[in-house]
C-alpha positions in Angstrom: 20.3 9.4 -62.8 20.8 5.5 -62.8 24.2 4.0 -63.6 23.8 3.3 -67.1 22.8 6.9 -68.0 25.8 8.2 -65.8 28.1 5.7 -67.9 26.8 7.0 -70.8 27.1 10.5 -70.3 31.0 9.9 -69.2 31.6 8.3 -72.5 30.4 10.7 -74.6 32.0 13.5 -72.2 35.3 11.8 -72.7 34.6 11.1 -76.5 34.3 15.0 -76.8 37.2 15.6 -74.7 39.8 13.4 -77.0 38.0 15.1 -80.3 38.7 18.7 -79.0 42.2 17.7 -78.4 42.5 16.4 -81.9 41.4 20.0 -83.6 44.5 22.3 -84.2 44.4 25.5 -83.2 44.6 28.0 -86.2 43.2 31.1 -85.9 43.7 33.8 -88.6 45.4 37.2 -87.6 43.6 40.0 -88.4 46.8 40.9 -90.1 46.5 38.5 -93.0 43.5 40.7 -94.8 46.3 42.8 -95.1 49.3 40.8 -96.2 50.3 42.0 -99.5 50.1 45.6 -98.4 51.8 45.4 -94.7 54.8 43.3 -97.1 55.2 46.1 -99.5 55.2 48.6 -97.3 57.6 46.9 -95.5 59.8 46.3 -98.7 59.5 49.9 -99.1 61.1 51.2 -95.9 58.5 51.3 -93.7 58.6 50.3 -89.8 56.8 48.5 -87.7 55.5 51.9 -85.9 54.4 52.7 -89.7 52.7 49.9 -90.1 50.7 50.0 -87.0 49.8 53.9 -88.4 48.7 52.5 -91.3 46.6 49.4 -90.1 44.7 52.7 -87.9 44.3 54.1 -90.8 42.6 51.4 -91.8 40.5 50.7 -88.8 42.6 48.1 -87.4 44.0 48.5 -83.8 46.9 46.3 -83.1 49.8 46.8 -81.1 53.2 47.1 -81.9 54.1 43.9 -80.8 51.1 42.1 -82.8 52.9 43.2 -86.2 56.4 42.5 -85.0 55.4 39.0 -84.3 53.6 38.5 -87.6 56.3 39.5 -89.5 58.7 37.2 -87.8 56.0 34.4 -88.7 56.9 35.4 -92.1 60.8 35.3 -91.4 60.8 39.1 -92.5 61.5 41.2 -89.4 64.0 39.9 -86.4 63.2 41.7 -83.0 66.2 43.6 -81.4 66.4 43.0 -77.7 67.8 46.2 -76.1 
């Protein structure tokens, strides 16, 4: 490889470091198919074990955790440390 192809390749190595940088990182939950039921159910009593019954029902395997966090996203559930 000569010394302009080298140059080359580093620039457009770098150019595609700075432009994956640049892209946020937003991934969808596997929760959010779900939303309007896991937030009624919610409304209506349920817990977060419940839910995670529920989401099984439904083929979805999530742990407890995983639906404690997406509610607090939501500013509906606040985690009790014991």
């Amino acid at each position: 490889m000569d010394e302009q192809h080298a140059a080359a390749t580093v620039a457009r190595l770098k150019a595609d470091a700075a432009e994956n940088r640049r892209r946020p990182y937003s991934r969808r939950s596997r929760l959010d198919r779900f939303e309007d039921d896991l937030l009624t159910l919610h409304a209506a009593g349920a817990r977060v074990v419940d839910l995670q019954r529920w989401l099984k029902e439904q083929r979805i395997n999530v742990a407890h955790s995983t639906i404690s966090r997406w509610l607090e996203k939501r500013g509906i559930y606040e985690r009790v440390d014991v």
